[in-house]
MDAnalysis code that builds the backbone (N, CA, C; Angstrom):
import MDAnalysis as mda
import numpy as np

u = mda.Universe.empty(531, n_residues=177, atom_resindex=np.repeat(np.arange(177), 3), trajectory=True)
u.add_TopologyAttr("name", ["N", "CA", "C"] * 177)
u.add_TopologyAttr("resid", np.arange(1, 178))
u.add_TopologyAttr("resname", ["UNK", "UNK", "UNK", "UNK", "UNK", "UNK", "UNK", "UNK", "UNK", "UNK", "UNK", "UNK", "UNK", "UNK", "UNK", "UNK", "UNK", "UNK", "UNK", "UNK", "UNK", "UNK", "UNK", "UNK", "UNK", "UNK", "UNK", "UNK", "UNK", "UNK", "UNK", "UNK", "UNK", "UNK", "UNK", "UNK", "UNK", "UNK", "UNK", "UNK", "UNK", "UNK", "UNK", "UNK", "UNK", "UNK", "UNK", "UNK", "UNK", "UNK", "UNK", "UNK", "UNK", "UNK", "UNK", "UNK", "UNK", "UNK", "UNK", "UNK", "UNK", "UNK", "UNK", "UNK", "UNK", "UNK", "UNK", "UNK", "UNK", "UNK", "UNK", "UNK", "UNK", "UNK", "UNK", "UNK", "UNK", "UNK", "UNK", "UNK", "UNK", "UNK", "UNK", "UNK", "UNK", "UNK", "UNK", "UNK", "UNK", "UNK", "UNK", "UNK", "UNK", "UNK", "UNK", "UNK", "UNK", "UNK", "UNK", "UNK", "UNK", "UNK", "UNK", "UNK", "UNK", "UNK", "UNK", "UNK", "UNK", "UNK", "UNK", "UNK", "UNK", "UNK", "UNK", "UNK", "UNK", "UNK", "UNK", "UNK", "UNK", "UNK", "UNK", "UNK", "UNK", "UNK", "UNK", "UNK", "UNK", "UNK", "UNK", "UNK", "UNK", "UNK", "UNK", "UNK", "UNK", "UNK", "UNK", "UNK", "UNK", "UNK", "UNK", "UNK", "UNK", "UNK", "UNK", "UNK", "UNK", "UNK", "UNK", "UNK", "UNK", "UNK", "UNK", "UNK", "UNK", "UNK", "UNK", "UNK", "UNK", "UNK", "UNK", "UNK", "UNK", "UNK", "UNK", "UNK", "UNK", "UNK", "UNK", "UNK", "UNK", "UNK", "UNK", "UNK", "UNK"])
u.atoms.positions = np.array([
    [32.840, -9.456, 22.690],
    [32.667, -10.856, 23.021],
    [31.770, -11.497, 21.975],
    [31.928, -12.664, 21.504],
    [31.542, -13.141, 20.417],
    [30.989, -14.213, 20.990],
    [29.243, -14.684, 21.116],
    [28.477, -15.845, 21.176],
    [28.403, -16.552, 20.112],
    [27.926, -18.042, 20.536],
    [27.424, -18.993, 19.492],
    [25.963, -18.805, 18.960],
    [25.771, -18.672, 17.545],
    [24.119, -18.549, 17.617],
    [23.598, -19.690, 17.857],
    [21.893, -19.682, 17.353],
    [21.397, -21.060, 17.898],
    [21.456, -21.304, 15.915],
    [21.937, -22.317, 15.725],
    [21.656, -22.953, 14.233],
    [20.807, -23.730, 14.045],
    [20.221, -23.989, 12.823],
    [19.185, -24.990, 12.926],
    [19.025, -25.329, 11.413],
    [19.511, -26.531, 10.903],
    [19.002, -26.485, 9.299],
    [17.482, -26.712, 9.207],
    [16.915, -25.960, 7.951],
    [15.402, -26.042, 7.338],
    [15.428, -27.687, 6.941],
    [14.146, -27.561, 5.961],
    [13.934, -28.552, 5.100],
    [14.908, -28.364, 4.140],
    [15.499, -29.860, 3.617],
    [16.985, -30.120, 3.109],
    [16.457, -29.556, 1.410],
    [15.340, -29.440, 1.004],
    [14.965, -29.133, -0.448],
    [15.007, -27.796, -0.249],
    [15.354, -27.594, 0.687],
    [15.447, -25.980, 0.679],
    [17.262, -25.377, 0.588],
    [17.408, -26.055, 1.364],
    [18.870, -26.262, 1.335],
    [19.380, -24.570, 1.824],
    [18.725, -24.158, 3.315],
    [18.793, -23.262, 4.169],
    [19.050, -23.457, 5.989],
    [19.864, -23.014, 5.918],
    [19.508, -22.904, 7.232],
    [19.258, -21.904, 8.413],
    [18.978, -22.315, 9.209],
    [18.146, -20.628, 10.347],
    [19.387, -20.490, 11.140],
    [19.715, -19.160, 11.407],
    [20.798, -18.779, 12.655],
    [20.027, -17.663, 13.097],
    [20.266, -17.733, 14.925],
    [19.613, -16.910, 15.464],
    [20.354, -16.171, 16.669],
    [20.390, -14.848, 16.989],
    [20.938, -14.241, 17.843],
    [20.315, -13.450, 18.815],
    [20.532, -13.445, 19.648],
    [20.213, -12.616, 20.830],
    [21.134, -11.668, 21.460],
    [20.414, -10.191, 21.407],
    [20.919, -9.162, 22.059],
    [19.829, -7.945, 22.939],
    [20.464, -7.331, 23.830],
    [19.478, -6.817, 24.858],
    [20.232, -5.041, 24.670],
    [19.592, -4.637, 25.589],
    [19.734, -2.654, 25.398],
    [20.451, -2.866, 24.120],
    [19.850, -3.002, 23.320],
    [19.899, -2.155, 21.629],
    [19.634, -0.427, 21.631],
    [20.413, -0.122, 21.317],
    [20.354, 1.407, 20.829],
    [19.540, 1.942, 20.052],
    [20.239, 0.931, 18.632],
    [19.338, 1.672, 17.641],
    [18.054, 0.479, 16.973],
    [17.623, 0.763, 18.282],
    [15.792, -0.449, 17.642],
    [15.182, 0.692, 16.077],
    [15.146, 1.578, 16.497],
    [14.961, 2.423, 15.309],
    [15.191, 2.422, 13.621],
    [16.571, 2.184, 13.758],
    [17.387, 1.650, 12.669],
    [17.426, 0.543, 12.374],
    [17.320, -0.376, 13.434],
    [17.131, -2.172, 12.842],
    [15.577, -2.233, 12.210],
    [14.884, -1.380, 12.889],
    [13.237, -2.249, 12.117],
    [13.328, -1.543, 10.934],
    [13.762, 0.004, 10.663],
    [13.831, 0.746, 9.375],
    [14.728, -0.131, 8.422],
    [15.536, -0.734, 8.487],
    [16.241, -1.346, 7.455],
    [16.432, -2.648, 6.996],
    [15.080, -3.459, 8.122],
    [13.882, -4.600, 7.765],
    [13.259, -4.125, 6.369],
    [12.060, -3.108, 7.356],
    [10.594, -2.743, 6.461],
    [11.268, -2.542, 5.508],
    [12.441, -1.380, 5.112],
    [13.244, -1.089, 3.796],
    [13.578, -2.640, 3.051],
    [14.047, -3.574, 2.971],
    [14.631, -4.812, 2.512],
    [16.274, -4.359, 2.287],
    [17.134, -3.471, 3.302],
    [18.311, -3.120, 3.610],
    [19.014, -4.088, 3.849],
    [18.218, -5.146, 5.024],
    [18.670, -5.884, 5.923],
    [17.969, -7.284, 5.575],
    [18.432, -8.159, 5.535],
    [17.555, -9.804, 4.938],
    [17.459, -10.519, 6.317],
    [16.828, -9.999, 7.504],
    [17.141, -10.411, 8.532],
    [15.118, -10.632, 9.038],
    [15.248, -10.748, 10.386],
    [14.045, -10.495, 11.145],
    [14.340, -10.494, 12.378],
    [13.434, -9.816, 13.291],
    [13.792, -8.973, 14.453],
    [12.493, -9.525, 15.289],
    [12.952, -10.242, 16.305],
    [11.594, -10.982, 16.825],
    [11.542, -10.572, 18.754],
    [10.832, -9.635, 18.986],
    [10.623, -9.830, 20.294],
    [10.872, -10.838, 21.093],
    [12.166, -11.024, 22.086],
    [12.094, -12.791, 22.864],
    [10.992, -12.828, 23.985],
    [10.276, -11.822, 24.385],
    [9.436, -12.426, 25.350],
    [8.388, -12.949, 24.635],
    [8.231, -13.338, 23.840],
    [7.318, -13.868, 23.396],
    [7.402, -15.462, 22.716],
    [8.691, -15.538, 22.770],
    [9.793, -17.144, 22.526],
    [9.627, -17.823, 23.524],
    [9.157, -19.038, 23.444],
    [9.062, -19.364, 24.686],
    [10.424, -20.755, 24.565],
    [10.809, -21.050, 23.179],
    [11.628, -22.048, 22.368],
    [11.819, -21.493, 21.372],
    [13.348, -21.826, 21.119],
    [13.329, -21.385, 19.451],
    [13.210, -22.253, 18.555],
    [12.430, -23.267, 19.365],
    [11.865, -24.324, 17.976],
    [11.002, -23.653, 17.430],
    [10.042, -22.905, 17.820],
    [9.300, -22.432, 18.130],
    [9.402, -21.443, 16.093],
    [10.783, -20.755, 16.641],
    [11.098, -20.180, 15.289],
    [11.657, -21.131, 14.429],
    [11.976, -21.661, 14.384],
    [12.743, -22.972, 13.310],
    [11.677, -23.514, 12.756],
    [10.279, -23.722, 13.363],
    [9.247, -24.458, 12.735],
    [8.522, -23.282, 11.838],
    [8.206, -22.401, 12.698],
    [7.539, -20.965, 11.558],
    [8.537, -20.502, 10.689],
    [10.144, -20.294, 10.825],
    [11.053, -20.091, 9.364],
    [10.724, -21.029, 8.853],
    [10.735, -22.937, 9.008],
    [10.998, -23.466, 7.961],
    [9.559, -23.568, 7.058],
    [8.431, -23.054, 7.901],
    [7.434, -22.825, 6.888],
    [7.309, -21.637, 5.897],
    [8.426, -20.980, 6.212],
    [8.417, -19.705, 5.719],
    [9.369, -20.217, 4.454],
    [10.234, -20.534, 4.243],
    [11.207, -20.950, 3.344],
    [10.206, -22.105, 2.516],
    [9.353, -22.811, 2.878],
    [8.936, -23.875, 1.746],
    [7.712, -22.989, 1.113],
    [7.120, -21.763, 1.648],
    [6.114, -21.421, 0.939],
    [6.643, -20.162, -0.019],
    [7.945, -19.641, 0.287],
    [8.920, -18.976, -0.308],
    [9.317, -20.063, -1.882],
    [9.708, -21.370, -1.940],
    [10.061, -22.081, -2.827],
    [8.787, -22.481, -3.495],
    [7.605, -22.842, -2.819],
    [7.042, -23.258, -3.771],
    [5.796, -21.745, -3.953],
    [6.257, -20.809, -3.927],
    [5.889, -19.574, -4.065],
    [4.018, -18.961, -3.816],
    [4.276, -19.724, -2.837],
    [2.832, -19.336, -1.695],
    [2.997, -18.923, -0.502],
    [3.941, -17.971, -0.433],
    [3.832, -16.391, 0.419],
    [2.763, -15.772, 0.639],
    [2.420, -15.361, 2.064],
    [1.335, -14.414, 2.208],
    [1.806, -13.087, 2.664],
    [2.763, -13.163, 2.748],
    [3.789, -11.973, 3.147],
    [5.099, -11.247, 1.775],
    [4.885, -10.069, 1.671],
    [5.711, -9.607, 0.444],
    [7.541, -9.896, 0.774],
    [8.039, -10.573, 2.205],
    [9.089, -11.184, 1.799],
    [9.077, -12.915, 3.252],
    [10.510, -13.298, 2.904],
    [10.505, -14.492, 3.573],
    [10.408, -14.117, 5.524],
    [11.349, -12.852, 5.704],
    [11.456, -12.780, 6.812],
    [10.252, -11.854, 7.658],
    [9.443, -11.315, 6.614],
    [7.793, -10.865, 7.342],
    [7.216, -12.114, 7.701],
    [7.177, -13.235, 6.758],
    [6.809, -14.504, 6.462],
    [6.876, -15.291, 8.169],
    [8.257, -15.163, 8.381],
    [8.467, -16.283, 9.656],
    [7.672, -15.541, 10.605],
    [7.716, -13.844, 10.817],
    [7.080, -13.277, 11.842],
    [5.308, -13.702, 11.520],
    [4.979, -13.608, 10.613],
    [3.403, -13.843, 10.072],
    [2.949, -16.080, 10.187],
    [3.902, -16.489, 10.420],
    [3.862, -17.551, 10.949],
    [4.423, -17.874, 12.776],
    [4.758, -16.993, 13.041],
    [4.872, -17.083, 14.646],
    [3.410, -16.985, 15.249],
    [2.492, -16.313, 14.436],
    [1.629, -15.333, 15.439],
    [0.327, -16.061, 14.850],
    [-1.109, -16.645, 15.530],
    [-1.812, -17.212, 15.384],
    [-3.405, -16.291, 14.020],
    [-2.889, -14.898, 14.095],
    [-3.457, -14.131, 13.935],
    [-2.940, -14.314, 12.074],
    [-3.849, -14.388, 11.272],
    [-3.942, -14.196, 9.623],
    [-4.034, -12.586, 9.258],
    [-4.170, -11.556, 10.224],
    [-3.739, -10.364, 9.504],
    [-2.254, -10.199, 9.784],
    [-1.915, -9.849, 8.714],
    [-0.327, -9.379, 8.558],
    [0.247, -8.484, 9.316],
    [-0.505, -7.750, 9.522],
    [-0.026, -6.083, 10.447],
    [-0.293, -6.246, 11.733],
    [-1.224, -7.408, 12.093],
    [-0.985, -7.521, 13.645],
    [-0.359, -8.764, 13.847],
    [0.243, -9.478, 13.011],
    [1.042, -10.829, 13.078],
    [2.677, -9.477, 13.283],
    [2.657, -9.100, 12.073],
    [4.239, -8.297, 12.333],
    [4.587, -7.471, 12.971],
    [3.133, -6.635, 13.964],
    [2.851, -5.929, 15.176],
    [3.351, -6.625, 16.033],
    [2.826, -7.745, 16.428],
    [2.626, -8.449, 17.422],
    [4.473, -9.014, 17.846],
    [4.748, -9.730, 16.831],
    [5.840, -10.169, 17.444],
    [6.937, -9.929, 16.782],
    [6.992, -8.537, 15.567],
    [8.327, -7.478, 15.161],
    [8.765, -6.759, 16.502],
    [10.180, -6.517, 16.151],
    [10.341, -5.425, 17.469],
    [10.090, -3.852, 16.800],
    [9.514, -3.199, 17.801],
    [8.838, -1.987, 17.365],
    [9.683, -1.183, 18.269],
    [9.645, -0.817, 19.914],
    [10.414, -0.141, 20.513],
    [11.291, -1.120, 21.673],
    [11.488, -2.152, 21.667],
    [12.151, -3.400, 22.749],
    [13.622, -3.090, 22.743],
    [13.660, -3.108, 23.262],
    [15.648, -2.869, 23.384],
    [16.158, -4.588, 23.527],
    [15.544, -5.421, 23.599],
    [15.536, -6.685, 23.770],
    [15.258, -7.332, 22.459],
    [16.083, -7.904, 21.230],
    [15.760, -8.409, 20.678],
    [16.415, -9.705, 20.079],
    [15.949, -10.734, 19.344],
    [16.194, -11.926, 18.367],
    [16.464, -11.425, 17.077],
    [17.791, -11.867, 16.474],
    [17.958, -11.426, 15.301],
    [18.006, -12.957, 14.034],
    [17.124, -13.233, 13.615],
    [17.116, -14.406, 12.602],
    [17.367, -13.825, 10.948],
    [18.189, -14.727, 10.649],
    [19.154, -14.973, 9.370],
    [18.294, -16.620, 8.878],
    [18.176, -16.286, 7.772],
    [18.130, -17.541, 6.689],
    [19.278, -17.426, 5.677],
    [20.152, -18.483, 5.919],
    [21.414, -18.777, 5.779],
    [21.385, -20.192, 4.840],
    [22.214, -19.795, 3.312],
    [22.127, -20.435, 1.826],
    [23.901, -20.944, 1.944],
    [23.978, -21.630, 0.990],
    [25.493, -21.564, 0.396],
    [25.880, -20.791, -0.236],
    [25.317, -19.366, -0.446],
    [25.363, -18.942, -1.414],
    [25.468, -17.019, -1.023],
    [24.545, -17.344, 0.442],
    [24.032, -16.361, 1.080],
    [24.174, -16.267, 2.262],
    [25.025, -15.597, 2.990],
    [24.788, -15.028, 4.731],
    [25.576, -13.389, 4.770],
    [24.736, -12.950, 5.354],
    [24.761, -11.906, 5.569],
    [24.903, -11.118, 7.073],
    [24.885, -12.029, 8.098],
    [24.578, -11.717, 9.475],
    [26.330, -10.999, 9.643],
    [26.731, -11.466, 9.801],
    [28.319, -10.854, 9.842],
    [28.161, -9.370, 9.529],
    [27.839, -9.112, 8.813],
    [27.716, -7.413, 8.072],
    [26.745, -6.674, 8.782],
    [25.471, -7.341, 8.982],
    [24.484, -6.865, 9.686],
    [24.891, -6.801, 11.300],
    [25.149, -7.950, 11.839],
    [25.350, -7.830, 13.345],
    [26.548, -7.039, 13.754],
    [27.337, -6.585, 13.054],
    [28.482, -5.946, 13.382],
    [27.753, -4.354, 13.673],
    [26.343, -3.740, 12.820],
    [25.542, -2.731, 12.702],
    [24.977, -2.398, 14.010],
    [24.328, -3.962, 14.455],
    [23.614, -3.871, 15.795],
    [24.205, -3.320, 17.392],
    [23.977, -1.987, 17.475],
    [24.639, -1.260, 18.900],
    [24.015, -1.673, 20.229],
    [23.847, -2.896, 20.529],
    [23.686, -3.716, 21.963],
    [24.431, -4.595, 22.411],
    [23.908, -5.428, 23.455],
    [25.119, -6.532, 24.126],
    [24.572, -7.618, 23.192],
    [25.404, -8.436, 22.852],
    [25.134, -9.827, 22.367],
    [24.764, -10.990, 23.453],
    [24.026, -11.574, 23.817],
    [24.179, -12.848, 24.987],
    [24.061, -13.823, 24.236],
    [24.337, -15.215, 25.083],
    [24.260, -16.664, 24.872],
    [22.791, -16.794, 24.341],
    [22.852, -17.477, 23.600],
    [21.152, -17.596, 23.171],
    [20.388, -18.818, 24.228],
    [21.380, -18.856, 25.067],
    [20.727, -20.009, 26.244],
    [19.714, -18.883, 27.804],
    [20.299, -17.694, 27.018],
    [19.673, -16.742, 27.971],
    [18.219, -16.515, 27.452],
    [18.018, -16.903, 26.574],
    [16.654, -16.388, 25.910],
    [15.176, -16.658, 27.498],
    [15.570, -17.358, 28.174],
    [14.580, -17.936, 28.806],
    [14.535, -16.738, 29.753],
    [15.558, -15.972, 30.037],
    [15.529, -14.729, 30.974],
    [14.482, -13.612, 30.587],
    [13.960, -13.547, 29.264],
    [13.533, -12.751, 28.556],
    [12.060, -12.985, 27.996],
    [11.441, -14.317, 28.704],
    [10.389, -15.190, 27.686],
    [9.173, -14.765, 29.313],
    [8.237, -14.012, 28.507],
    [7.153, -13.949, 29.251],
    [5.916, -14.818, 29.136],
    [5.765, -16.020, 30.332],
    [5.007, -16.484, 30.028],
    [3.447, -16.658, 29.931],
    [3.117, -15.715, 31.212],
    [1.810, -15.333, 30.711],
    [1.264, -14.146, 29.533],
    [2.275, -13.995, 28.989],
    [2.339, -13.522, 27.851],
    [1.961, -14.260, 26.804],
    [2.735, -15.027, 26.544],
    [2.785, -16.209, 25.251],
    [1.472, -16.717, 25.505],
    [1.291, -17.457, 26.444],
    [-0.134, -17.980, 27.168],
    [-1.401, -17.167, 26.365],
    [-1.054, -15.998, 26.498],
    [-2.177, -15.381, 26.420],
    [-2.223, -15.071, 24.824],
    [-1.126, -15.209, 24.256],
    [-0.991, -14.586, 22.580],
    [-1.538, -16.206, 21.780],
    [-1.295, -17.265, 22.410],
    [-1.589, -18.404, 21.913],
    [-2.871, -18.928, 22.653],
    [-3.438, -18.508, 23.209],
    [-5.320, -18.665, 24.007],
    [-4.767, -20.180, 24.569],
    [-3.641, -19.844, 25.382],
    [-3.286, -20.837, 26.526],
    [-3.525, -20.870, 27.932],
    [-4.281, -20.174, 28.010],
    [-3.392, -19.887, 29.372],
    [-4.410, -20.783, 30.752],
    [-4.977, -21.962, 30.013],
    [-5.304, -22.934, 31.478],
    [-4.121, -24.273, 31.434],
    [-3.217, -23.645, 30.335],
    [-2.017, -24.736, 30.567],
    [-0.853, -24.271, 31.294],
    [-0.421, -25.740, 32.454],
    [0.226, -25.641, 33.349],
    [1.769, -26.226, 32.910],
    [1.756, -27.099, 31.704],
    [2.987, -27.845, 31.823],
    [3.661, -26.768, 30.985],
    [4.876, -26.493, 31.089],
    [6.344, -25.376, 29.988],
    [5.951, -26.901, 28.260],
    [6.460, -28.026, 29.129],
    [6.739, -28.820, 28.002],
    [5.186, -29.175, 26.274],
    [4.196, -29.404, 27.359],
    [2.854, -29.104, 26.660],
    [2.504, -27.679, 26.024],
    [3.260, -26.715, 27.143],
    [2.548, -25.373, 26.172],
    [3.447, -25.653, 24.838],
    [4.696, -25.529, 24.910],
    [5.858, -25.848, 23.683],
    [4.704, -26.702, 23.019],
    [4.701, -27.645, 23.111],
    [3.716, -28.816, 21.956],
    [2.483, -28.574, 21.382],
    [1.691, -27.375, 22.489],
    [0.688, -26.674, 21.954],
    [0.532, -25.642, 20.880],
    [2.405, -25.016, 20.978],
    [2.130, -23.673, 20.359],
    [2.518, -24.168, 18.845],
    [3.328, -24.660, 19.106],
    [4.286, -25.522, 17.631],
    [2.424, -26.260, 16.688],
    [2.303, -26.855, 17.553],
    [0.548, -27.438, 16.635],
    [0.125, -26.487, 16.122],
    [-0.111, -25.191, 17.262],
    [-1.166, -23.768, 16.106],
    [-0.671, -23.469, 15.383],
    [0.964, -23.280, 15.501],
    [1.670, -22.787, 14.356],
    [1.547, -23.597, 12.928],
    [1.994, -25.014, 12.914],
    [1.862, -25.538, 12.007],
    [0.499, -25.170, 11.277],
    [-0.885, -25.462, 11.897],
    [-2.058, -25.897, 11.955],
    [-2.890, -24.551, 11.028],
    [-1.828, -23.485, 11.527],
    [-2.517, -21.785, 11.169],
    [-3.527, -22.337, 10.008],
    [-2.931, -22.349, 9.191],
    [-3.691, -22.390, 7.766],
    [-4.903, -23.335, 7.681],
    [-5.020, -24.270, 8.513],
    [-5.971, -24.682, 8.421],
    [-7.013, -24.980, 9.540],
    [-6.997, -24.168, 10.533],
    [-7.957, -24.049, 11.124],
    [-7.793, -22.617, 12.261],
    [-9.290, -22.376, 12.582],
    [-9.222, -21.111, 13.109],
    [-8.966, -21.046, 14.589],
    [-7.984, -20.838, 14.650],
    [-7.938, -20.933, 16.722],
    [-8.721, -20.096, 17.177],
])
């Protein structure tokens, strides 16, 4: 069975856009993060309980792609990059700890997608789990989780936390949450 991903174009000077997939009991979590860390795979592998929106990722890829172009990376590629911009935390190893999949059978599979470049077709055909609607993501999103990974958690509104988390994200670099 074949889903729609969630698409999302970047910034147009980038001239990229994000596609994102969701799949659950993955087999081989093993083999997907090994052929990340390797640069096998041009992908990223994002824990969904920790999604609370996938604007959420569209705003940390597309910061990941403009610091990729204008070549102020803090991460040795683009797709450590989006995970190291999800996570409020400036060390790398607990930004790509935190919200890489390590043992989840539950995961987000994001593609940065060129005219030039897609690769998900080849890769997702690899991935041995169910595919779902990416409208399911919300089945999977823990929220006193997120709450707690983003030092939220005396907020009550879904719509405000979204507006809260998207600010730290942007904001990372310049101030210390």
């Amino acid at each position: 069975m074949s889903y729609d991903p969630y698409i999302c174009n970047l910034d147009p000077e980038t001239k990229t856009s994000l596609k994102v997939y969701l799949f659950n009991n993955v087999e081989n979590v093993d083999q997907i993060r090994s052929n990340i860390m390797n640069g096998t795979w041009k992908c990223a592998a994002i824990k969904p309980s920790l999604i609370l929106d996938l604007f959420q990722i569209a705003v940390a890829a597309n910061k990941a792609v403009l610091a990729e172009k204008s070549q102020a990376m803090i991460t040795r590629t683009v797709y450590a990059e989006i995970l190291f911009n999800l996570s409020l935390s400036k060390n790398i190893s607990q930004s790509l700890s935190k919200f890489g999949v390590e043992t989840d059978r539950s995961l987000l599979v994001c593609f940065l997608i060129t005219a030039d470049s897609d690769e998900s077709e080849t890769i997702l055909e690899q991935i041995k789990g169910e595919l779902l609607q990416i409208s399911d993501l919300k089945q999977f999103t823990n929220i006193q989780e997120v709450k707690s990974i983003y030092k939220l958690t005396n907020v009550k509104s879904d719509v405000s936390l979204l507006n809260l988390i998207i600010t730290k994200i942007v904001t990372k670099s310049f101030i210390a949450h």
